[in-house]
C-alpha positions in Angstrom: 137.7 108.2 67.3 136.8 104.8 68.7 136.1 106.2 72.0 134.1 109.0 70.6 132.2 106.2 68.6 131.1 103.9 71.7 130.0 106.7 73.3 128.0 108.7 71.0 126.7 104.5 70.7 126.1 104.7 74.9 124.3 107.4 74.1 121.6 107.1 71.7 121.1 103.5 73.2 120.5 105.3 76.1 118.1 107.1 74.0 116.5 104.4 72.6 115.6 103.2 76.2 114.4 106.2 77.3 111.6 105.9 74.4 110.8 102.8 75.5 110.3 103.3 78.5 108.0 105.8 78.6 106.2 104.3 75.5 105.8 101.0 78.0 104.1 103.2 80.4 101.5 104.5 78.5 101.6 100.9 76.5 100.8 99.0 79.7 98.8 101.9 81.2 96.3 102.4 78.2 96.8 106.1 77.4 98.7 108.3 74.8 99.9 105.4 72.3 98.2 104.5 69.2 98.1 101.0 70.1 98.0 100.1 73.8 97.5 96.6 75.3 93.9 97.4 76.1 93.2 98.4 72.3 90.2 96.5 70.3 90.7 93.0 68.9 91.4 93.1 65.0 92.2 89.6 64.2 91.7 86.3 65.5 91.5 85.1 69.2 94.1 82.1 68.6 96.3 84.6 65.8 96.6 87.3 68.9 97.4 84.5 71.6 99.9 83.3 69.6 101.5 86.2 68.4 101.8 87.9 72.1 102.9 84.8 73.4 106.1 84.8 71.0 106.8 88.5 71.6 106.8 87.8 75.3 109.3 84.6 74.9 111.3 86.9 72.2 112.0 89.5 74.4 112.3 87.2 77.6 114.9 85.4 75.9 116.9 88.4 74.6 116.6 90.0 77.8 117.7 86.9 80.3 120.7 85.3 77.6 122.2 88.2 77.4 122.6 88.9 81.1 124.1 86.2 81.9 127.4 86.1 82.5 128.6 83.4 80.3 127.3 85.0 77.3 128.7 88.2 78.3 132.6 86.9 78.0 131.5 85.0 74.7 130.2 88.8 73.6 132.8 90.4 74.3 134.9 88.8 72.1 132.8 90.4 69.4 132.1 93.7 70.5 134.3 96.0 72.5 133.7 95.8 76.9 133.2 99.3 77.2 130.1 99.1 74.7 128.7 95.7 76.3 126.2 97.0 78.4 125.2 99.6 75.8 124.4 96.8 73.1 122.3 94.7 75.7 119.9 98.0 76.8 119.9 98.7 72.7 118.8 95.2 72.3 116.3 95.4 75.0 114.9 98.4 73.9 114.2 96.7 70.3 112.8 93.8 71.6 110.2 95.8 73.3 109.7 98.3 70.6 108.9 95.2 68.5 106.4 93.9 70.9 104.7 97.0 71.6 104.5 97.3 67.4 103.2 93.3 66.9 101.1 93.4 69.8 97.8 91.5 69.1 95.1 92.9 71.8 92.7 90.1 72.7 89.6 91.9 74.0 87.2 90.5 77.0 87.9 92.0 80.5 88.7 89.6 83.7 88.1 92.5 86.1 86.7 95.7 86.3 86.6 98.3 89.0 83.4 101.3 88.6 83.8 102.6 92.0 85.6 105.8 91.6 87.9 105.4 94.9 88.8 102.0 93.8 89.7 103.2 90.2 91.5 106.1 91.8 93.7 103.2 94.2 94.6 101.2 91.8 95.7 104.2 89.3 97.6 104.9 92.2 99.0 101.9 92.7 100.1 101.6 89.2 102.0 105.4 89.1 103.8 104.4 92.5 105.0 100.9 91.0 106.8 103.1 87.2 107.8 105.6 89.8 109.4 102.9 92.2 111.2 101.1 89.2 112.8 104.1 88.0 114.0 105.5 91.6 115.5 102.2 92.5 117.4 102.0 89.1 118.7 105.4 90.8 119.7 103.7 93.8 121.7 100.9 91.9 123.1 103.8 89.8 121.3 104.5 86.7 123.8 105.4 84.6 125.6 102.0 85.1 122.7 100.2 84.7 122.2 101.5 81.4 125.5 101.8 79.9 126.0 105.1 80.1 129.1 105.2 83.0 130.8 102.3 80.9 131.1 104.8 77.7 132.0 107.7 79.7 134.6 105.8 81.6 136.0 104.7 78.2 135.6 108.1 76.5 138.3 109.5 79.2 140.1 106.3 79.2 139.8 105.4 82.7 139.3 101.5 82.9 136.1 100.4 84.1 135.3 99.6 88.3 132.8 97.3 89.6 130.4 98.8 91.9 130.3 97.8 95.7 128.0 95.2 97.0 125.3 97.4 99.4 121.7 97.7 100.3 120.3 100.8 99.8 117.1 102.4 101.0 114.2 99.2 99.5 117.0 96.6 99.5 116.9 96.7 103.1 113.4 96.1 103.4 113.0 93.3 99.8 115.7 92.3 97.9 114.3 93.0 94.7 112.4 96.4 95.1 112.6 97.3 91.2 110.7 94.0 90.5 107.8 94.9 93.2 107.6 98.2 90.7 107.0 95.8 87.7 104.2 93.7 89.5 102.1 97.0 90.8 103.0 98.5 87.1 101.9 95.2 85.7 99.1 94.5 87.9 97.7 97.7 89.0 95.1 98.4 87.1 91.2 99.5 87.5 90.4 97.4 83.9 91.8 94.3 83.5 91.5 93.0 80.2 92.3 89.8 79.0 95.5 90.8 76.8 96.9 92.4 80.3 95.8 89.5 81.9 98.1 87.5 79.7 101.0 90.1 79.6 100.7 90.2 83.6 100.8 86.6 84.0 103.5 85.5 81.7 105.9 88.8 82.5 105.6 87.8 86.2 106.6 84.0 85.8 109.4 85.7 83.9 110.9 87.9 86.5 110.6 84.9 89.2 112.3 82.7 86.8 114.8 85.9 86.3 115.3 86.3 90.4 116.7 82.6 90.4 119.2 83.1 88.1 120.2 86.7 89.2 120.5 85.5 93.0 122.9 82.5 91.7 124.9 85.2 89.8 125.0 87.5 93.1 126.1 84.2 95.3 128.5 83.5 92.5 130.4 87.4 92.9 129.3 88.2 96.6 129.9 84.4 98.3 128.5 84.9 102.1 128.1 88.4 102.2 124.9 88.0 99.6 124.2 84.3 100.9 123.7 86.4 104.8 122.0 89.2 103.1 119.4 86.5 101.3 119.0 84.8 104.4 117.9 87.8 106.5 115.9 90.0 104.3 113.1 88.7 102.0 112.6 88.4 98.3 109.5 90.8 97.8 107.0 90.9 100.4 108.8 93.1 103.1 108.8 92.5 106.6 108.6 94.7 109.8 112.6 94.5 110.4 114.4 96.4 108.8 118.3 94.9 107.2 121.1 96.9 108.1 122.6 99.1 105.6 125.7 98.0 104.4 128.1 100.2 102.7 127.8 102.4 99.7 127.7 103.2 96.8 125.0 100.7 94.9 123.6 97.6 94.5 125.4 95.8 91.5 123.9 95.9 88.5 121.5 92.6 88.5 118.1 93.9 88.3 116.1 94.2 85.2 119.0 92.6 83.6 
């Protein structure tokens, strides 16, 4: 029963996630949400600042703690391995639930693009970067990433494997190909308002303050082979050579985590 119990847990935390997600694209994206981050100010210019600011950190926080692997064998004291990773995406998923809920739009716009081929770039731009993020949680196995193989592997009592170091398709151009999704999702946009100015700026210091730690974590359980791999292929901005592939089956489970 207690392996029936983490996994139906896997599952809807999966679930939870999946709302999320797609809540965050039309969040970000201004479309199909009752309140987006481009909606009308309906409170005080300091109130919203504030208030957004705190979400961000909120969710920052819980999202970069809880990845790290010193808290994870502290955690796990408390709640059973198998379910770890499902309880972090669960938490994740709350923490931006809660922000999309609190969110305080600001109002004023910092850029705006009229020309209908520009508009139609940058809309492009913006549905290549959601796209890219979820096809590169693919290529670092999705299903790990999110919990979901830990539960299953539990549920028919098969202990849980690490997944190999490798570099597949993007990681052998940037090393952090799901975070180049974030910045064109973030970024891309046709209207820039000043609450996704603010979301933009302060999510992007995030993830480089994120890439420090995750690359000290990868050094930490890969040594040379991810010390050669940093040295020869760069962080975001890819480059005409082209790393050589190495091994299968994923990329371990460091990004967005």
């Amino acid at each position: 029963m207690q392996r029936i119990g983490i996994f139906v847990f896997g599952v809807l935390s999966y679930a939870c996630f999946l709302v999320s997600f797609l809540y965050a694209v039309g969040f970000v994206g201004d479309f199909g949400v009752p309140r987006s981050i481009d909606s009308a100010p309906d409170g005080p210019l300091g109130t919203a600042i504030a208030v957004d600011l705190l979400l961000l950190t909120l969710f920052a926080l819980q999202h970069s703690v809880m990845a790290r692997p010193g808290f994870k064998r502290w955690w796990t004291r408390i709640v059973p391995e198998p379910a770890e990773r499902s309880v972090y995406v669960l938490a994740s998923s709350l923490a931006l639930l809660l922000l999309f809920w609190q969110w305080r739009p600001i109002g004023g716009v910092v850029w705006q693009v009229e020309h209908p081929v520009g508009r139609a770039a940058l809309l492009a731009l913006f549905g290549a970067g959601w796209l890219l993020v979820l096809v590169t949680t693919f290529l670092i196995n999705h299903f790990d990433l999110f919990g979901l193989r830990q539960v299953w592997l539990h549920l028919r009592g098969h202990a849980y494997r690490p997944l190999s170091f490798v570099t597949p398709g993007p990681y052998r151009h940037v090393r952090h190909p799901l975070y180049v999704g974030w910045f064109l999702a973030f970024w891309a946009t046709p209207t820039m308002t000043a609450a996704h100015f603010l979301f933009a700026v302060v999510t992007t210091a995030y993830i480089l303050v994120a890439i420090w730690f995750e690359e000290r974590d990868l050094l930490a359980s890969h040594g040379d082979r991810y010390a050669e791999y940093r040295q020869n292929t760069p962080m975001l901005v890819p480059r005409m050579r082209v790393t050589p592939p190495a091994g299968k089956p994923a990329l371990p489970r460091t990004e967005a985590a």
